[in-house]
C-alpha positions in Angstrom: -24.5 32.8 -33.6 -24.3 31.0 -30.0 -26.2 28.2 -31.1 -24.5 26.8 -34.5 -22.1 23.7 -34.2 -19.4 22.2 -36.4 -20.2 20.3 -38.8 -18.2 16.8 -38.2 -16.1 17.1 -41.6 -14.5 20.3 -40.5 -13.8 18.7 -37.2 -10.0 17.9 -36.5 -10.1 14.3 -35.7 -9.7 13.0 -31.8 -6.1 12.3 -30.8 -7.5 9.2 -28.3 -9.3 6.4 -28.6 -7.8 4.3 -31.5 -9.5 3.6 -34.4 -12.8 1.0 -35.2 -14.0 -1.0 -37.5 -17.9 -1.2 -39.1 -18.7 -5.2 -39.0 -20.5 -6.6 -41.8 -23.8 -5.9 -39.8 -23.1 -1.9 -39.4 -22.3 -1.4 -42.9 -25.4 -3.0 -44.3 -27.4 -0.7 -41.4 -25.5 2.4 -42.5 -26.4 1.6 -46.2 -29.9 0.9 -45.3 -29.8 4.3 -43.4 -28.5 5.9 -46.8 -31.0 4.1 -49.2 -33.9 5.4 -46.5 -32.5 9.0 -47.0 -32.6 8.6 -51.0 -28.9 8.3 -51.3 -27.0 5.6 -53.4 -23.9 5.2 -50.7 -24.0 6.1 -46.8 -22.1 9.4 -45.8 -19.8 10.5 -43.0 -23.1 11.1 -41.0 -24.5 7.6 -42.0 -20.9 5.6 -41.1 -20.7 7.5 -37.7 -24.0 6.7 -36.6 -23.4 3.2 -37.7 -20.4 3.3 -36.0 -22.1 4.6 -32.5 -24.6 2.3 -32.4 -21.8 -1.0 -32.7 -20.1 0.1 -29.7 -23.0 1.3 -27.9 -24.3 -2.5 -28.8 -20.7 -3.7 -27.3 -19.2 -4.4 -30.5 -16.6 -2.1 -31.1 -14.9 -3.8 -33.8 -11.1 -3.1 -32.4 -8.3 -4.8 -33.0 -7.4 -6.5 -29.3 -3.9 -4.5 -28.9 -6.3 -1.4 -28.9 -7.9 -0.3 -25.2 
């Protein structure tokens, strides 16, 4: 089964990069994302699309002492 990947919750998670924030703005697109989907709260998937799309947009949401 070449072709199968992980699923991101059995992932380990990455040892660099630091940790980010959702602004205001990400969570209401994540929930909107979730409420499009027929589901009540947004999910892992939901929060790291969310999350992808605020630092692709240049709004990474980390704290300034992180690179």
């Amino acid at each position: 089964m070449a072709g199968q990947r992980i699923p991101p919750w059995r992932k380990p998670r990455p040892k660099t990069g630091g940790s980010a924030k959702l602004t205001p703005a990400s969570i209401a697109w994540a929930r909107a994302r979730a409420q499009a989907a027929n589901r009540r709260y947004p999910n892992l998937v939901d929060n790291m699309a969310a999350l992808r799309r605020q630092i692709e947009a240049g709004q990474d949401g980390r704290a300034p002492d992180h690179p």
